[in-house]
N, CA and C of each residue as an Amber inpcrd file, in Angstrom:
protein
   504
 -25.0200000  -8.7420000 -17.4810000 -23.7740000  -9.3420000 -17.0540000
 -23.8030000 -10.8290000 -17.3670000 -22.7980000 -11.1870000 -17.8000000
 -22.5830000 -13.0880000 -18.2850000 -22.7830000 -13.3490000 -16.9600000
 -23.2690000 -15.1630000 -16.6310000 -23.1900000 -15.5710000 -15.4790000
 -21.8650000 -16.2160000 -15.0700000 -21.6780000 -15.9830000 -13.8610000
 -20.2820000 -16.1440000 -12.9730000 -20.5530000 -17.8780000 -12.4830000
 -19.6830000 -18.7450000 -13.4450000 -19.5830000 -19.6820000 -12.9840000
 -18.3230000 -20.4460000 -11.6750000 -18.5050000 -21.1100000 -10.7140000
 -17.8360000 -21.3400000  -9.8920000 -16.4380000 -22.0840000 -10.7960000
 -17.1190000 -23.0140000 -11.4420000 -15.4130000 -23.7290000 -12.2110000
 -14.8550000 -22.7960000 -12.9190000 -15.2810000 -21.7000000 -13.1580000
 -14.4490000 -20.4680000 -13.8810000 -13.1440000 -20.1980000 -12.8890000
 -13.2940000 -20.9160000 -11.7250000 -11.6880000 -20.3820000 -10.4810000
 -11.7390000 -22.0340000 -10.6710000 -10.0880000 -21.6020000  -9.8210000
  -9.8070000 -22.7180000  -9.5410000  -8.8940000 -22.8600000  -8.5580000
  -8.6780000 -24.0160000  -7.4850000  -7.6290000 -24.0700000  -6.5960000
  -6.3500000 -23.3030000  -6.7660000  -5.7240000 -23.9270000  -8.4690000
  -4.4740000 -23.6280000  -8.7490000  -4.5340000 -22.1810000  -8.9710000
  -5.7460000 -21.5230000  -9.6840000  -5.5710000 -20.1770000  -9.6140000
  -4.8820000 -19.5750000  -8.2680000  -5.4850000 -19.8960000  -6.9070000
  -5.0740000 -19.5060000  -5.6420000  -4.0330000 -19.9320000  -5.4730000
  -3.4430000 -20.8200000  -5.5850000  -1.9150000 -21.3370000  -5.0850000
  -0.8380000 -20.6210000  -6.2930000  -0.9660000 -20.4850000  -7.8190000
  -0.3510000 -19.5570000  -8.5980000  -0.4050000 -18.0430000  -8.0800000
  -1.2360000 -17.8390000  -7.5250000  -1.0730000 -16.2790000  -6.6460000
  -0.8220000 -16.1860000  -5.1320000  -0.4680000 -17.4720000  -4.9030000
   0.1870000 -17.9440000  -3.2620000  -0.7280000 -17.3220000  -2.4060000
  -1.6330000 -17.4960000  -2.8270000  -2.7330000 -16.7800000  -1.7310000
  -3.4490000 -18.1040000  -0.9710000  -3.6210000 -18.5020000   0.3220000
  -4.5490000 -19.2090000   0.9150000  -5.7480000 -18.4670000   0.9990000
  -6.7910000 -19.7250000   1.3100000  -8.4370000 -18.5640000   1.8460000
  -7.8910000 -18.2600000   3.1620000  -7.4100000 -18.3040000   3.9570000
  -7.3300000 -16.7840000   5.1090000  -6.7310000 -15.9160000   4.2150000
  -5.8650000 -15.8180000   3.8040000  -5.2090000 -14.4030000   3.0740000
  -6.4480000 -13.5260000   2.1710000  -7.2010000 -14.6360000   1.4080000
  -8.4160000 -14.2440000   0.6600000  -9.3910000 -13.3740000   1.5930000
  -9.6500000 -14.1770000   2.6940000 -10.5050000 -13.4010000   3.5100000
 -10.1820000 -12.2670000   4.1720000  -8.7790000 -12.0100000   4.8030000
  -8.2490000 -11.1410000   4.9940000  -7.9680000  -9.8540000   3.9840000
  -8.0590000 -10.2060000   2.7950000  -8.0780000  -9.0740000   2.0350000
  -9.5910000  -8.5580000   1.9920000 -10.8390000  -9.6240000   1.8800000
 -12.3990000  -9.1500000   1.8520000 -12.1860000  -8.1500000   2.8750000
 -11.6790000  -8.7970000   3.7800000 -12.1790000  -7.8790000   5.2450000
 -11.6200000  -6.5520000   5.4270000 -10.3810000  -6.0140000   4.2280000
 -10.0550000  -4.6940000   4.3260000 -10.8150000  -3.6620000   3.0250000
 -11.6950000  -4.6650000   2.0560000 -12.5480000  -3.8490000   1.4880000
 -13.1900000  -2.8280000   2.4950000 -13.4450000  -1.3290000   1.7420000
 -14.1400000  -0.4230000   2.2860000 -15.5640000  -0.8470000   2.5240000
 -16.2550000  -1.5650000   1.7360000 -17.5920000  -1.5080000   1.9520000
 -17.8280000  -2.6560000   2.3480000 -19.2360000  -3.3280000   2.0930000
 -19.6940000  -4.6020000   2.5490000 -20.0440000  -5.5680000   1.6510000
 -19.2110000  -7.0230000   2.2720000 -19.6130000  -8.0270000   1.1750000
 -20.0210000  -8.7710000   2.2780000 -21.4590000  -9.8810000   1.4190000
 -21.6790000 -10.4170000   2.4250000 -22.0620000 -11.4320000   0.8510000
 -21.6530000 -13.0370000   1.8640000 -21.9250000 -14.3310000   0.7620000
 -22.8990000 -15.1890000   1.4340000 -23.7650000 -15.7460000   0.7160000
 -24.5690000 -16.6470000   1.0330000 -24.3990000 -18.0050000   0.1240000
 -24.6690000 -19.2270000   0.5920000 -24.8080000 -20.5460000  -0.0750000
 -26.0550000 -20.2380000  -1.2000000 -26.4740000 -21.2240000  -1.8370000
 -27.2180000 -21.1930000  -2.5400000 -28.5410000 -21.4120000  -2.0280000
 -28.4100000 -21.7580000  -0.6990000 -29.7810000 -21.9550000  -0.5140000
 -30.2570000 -20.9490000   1.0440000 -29.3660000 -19.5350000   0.7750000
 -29.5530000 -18.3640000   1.6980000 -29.0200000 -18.4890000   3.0680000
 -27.8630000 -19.6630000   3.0450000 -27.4550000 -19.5980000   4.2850000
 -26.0870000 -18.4350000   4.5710000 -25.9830000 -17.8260000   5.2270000
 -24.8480000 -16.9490000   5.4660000 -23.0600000 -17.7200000   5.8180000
 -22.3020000 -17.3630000   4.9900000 -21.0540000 -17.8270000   4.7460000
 -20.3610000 -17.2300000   5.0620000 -20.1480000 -15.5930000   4.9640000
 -19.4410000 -14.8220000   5.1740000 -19.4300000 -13.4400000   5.0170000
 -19.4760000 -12.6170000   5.4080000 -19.8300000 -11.0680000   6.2160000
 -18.5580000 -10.4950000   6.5570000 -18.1070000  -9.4000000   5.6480000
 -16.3120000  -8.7970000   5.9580000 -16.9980000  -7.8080000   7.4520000
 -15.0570000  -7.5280000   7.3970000 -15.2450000  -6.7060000   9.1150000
 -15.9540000  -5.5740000   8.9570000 -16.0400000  -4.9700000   7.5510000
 -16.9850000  -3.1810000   7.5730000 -18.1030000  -3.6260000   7.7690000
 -18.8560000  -4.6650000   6.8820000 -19.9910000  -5.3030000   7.2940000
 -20.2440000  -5.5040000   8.8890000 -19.8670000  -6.1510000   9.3120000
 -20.0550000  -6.6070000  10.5510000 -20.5000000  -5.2310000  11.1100000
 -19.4520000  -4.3420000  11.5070000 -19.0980000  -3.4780000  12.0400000
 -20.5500000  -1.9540000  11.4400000 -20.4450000  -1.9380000  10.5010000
 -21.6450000  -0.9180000   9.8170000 -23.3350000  -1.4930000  10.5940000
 -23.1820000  -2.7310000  10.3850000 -24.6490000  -3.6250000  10.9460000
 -24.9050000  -3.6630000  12.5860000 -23.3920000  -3.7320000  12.9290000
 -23.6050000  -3.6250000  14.3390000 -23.7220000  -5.1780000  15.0710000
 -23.3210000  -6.2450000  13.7550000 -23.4670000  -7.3680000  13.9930000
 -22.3320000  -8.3630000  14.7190000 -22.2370000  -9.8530000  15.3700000
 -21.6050000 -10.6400000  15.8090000 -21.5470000 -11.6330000  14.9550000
 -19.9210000 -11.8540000  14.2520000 -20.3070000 -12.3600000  13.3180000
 -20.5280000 -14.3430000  14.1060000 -20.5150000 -14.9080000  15.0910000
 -20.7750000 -16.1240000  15.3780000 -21.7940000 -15.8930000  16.0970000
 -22.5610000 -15.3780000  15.6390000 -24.5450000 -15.6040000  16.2310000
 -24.6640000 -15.5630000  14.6330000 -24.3640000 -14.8220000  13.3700000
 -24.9990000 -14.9910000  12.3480000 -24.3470000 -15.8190000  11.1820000
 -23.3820000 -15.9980000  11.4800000 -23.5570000 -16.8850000  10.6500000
 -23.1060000 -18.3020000  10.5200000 -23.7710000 -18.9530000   9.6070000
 -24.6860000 -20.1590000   9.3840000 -26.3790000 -20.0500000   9.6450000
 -26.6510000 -18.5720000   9.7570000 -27.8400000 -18.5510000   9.4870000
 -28.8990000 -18.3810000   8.4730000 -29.8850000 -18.5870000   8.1540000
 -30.6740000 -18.5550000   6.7640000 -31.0660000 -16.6800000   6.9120000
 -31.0670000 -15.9760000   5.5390000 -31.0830000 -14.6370000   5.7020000
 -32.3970000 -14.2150000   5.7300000 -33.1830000 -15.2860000   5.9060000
 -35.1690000 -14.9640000   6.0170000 -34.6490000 -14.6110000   8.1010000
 -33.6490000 -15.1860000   8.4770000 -34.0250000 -15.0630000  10.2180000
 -32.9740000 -13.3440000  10.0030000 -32.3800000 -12.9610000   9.4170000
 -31.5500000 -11.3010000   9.5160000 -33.1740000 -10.4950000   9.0660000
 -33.5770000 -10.7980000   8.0570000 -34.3540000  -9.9680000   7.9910000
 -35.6300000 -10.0460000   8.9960000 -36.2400000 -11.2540000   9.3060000
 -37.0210000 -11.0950000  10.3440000 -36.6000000 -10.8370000  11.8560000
 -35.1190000 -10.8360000  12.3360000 -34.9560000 -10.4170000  13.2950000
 -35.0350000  -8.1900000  12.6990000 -34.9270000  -7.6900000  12.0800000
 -35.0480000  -6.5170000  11.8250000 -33.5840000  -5.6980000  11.1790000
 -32.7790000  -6.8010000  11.3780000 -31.4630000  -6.1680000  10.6860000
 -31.6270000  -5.6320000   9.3180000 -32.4950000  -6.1420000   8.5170000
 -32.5750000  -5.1520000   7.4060000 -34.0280000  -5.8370000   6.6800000
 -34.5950000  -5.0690000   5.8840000 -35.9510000  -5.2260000   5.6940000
 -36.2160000  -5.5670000   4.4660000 -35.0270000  -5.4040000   3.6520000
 -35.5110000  -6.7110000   1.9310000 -34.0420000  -7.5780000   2.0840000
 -34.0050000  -8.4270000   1.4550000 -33.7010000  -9.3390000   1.3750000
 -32.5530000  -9.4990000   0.0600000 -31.6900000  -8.9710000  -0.4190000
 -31.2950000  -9.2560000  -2.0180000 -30.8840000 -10.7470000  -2.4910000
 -30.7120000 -11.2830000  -1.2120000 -30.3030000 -13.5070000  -1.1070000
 -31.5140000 -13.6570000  -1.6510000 -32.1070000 -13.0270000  -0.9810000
 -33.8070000 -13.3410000  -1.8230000 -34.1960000 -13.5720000  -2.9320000
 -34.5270000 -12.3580000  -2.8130000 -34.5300000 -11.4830000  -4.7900000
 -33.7670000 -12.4500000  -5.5610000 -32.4990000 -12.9170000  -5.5070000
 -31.4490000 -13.5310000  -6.5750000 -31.7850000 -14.9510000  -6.5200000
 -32.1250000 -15.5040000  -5.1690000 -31.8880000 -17.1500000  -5.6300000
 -33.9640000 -17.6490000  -6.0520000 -34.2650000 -15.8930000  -5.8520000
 -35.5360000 -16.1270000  -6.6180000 -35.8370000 -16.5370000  -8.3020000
 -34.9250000 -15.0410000  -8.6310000 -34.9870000 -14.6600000  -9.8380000
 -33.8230000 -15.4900000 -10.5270000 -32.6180000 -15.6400000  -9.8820000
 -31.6440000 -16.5040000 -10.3100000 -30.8630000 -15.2560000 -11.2940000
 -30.6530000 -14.2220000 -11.0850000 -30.4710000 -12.8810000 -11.6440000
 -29.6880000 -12.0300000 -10.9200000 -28.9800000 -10.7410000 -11.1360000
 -27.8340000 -10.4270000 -10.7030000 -29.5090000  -9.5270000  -9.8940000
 -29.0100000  -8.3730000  -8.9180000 -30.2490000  -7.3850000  -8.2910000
 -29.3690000  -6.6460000  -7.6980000 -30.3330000  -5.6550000  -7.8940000
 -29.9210000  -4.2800000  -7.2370000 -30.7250000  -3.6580000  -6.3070000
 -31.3500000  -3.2340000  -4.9900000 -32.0290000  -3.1490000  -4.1070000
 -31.0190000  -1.9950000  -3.4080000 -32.1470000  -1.0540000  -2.9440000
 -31.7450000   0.5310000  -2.3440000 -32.8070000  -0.6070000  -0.5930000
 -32.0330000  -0.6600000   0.2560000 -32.4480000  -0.7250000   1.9930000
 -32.2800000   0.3290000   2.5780000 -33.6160000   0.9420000   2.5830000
 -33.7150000   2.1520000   3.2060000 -33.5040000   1.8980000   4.8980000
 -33.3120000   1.2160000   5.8010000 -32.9840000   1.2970000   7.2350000
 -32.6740000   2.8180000   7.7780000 -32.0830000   3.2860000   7.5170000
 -31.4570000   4.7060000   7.6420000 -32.0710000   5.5120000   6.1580000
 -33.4340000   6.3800000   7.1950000 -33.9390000   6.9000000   5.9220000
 -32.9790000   8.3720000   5.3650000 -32.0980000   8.6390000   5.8160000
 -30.9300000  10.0380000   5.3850000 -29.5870000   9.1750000   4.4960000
 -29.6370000   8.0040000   5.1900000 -28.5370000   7.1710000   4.5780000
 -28.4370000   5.9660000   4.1530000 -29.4410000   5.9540000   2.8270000
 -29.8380000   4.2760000   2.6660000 -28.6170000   3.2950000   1.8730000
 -28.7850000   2.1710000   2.0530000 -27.5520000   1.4830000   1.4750000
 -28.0380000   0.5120000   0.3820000 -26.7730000   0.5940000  -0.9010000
 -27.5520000   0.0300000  -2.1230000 -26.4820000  -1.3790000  -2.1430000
 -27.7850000  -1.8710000  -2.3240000 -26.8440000  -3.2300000  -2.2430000
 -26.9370000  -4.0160000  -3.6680000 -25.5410000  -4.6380000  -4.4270000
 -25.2270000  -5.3550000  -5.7210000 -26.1010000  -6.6330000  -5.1130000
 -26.3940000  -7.5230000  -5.9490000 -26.4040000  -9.0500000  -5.4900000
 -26.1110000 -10.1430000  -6.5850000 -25.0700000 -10.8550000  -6.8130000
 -24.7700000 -11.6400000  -7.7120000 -24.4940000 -12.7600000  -7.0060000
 -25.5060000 -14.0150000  -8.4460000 -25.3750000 -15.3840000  -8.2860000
 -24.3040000 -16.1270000  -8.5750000 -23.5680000 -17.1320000  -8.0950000
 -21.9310000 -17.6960000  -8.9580000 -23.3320000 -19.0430000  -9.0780000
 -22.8950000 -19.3230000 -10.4860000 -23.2110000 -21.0050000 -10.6280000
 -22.6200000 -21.7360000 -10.8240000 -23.0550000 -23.4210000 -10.4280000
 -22.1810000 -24.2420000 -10.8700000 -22.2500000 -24.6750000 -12.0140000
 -21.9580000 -25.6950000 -12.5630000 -21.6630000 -26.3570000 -13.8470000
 -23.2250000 -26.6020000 -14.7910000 -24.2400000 -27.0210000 -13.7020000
 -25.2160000 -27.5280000 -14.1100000 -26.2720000 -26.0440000 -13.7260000
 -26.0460000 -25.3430000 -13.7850000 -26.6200000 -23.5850000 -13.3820000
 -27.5550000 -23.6810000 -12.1030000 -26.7830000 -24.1980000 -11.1950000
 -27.7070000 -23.9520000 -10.3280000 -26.6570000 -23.2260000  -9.1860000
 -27.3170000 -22.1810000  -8.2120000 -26.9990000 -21.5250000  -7.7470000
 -26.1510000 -22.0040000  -6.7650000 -24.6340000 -21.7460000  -6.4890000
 -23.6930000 -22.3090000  -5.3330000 -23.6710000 -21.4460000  -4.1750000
 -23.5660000 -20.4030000  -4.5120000 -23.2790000 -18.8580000  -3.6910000
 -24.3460000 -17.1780000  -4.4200000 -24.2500000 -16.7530000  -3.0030000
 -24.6360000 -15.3120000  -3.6980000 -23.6960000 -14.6570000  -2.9850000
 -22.7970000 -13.5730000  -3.7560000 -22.3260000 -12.3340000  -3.2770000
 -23.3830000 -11.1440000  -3.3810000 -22.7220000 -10.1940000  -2.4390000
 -23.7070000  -8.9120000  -2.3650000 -22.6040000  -8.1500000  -1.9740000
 -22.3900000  -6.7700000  -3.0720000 -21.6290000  -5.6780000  -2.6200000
 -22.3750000  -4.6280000  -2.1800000 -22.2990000  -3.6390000  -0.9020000
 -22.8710000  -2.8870000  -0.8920000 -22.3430000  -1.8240000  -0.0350000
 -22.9080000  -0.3670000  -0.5150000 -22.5830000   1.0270000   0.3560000
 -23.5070000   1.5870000   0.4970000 -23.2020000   2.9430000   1.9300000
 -23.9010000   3.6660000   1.4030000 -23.8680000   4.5980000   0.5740000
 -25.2730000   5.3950000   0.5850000 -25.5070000   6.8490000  -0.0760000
 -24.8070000   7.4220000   0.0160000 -24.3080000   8.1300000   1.1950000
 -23.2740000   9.0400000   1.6920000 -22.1480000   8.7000000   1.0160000
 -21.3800000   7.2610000   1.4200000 -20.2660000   7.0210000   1.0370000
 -19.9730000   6.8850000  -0.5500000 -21.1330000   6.4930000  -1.5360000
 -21.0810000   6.5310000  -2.6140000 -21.0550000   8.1410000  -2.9140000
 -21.8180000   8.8860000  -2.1880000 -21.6450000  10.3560000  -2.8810000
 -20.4930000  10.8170000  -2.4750000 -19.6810000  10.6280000  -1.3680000
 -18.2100000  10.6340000  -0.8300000 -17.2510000  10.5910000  -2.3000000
 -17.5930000   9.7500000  -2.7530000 -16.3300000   9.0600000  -3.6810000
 -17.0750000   9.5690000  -5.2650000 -17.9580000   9.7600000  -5.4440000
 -18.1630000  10.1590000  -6.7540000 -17.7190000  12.2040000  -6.4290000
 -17.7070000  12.3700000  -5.5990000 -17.0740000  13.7930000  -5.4090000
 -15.7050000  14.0550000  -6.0000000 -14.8890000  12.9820000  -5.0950000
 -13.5950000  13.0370000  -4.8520000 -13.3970000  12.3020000  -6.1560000
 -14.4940000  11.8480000  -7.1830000 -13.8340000  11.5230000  -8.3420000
 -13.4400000  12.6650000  -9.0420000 -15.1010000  13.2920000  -9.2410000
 -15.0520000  14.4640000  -9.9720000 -13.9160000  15.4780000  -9.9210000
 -13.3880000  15.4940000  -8.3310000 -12.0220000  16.5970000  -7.9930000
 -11.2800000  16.0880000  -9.0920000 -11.0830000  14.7080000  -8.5910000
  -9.6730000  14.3430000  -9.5960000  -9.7850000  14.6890000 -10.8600000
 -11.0100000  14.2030000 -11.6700000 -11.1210000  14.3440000 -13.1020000
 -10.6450000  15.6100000 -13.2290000 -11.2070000  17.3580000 -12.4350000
 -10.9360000  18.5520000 -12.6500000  -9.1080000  18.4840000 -12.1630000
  -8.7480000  18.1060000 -11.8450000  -7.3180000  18.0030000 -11.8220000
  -6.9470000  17.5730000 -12.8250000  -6.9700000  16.9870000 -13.0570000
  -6.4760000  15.6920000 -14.8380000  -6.3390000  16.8630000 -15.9160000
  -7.6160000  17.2510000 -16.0530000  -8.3250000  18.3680000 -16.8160000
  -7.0500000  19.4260000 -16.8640000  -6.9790000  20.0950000 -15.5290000
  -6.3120000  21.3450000 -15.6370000  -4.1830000  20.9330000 -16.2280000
  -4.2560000  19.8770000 -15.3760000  -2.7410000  19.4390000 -15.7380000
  -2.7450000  18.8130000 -17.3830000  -3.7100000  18.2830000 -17.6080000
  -3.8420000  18.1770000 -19.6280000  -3.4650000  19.5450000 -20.4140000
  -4.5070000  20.4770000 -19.3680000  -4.1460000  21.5270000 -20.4440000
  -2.5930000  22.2590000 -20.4730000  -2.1180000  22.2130000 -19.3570000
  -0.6990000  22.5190000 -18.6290000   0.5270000  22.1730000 -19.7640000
   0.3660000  20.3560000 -19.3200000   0.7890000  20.0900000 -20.4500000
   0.8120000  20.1460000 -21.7690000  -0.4190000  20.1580000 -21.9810000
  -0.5570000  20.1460000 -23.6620000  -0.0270000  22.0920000 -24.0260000
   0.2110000  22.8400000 -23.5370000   0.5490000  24.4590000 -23.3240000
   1.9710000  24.1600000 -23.1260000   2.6310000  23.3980000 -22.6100000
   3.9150000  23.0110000 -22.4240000   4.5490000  22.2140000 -23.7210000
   3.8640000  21.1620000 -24.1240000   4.3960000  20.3890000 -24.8470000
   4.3640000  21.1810000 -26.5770000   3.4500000  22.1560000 -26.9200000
   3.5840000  22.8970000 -27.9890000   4.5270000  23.7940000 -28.3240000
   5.3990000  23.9050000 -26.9090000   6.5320000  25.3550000 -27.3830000
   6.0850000  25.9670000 -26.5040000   4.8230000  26.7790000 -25.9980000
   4.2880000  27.3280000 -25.6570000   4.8380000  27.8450000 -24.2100000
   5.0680000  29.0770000 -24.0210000   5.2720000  28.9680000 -22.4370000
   6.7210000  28.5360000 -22.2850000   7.4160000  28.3530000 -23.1040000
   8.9000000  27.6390000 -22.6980000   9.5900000  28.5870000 -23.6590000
   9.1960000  29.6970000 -23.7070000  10.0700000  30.4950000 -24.8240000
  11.4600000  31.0950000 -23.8130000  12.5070000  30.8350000 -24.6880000
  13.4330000  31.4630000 -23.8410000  13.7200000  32.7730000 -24.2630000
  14.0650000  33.8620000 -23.4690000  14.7950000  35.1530000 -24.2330000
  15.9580000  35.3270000 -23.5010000  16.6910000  35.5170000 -25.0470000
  18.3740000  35.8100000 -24.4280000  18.6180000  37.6800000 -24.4220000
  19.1500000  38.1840000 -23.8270000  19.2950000  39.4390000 -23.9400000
  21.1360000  39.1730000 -24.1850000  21.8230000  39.6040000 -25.0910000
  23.3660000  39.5510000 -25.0810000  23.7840000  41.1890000 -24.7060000
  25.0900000  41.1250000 -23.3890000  25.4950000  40.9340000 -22.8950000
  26.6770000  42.8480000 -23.7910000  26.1500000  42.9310000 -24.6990000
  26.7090000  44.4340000 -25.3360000  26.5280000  45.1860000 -25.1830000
């Protein structure tokens, strides 16, 4: 993946889409899954409501906190703020916490101008819910499938034959 630079946005981008950051955040917070942002130097910025809510967390005890104190309090046991403002690299990390339902978490760096790390995002779901939705893909695709062929049986003539019987 190219790296995600911060001057790549811009204010005016947000005001050309009349969006303020509450509206911004308000839309994070109706994502299905969990985003959670950190500063560049692992402090916690922001945690949507599934997040919160999946973790079991408050979001004004955590954040402004450094994500070495989430993981050593036991909320989760690797780190992907870690991993990234280690490696300075996008990461991918499976947190097994729930060994029936582990959650895979994205982790991407935004940089600034001079490449040094401003923020980390982290998208993440679980197992379950990822196998949820790759199901309900597959349905659809077999739908697509059957109405292609429908059509394409329709659109040849096929099946649309009329018979007249006259009337002598």
């Amino acid at each position: 993946m190219e790296k995600i630079y911060w001057s790549a946005l811009s204010a005016d981008d947000l005001n050309d889409l009349r969006l303020s950051y509450e509206d911004f955040f308000k839309i994070l917070d109706c994502y299905y899954g969990n985003i959670f942002v950190t500063d560049g130097n692992g402090i916690v910025l922001y945690f949507n409501e599934g997040g919160w809510a999946n973790w079991g967390l408050d979001r004004s005890k955590h954040i402004g906190k450094h994500v070495s104190y989430l993981r050593k309090q036991g909320i989760f046991k690797r780190s992907a703020t870690e991993a990234v403002l280690e490696t300075k690299k996008e990461v991918t990390i499976e947190i097994a916490n729930d060994e029936e339902n582990p959650l895979f978490v994205y982790a991407v760096p935004i940089f600034d101008d001079n490449d040094n790390i401003i923020f980390t995002v982290h998208y993440s779901q679980y197992q379950k819910e990822i196998h949820r939705f790759q199901t309900e893909i597959e349905r659809n695709r077999r739908l697509i499938d059957q109405m292609s062929g429908v059509l394409a049986y329709y659109s040849l003539g096929k099946g649309m034959e009329l018979i007249y019987h006259s009337e002598k």
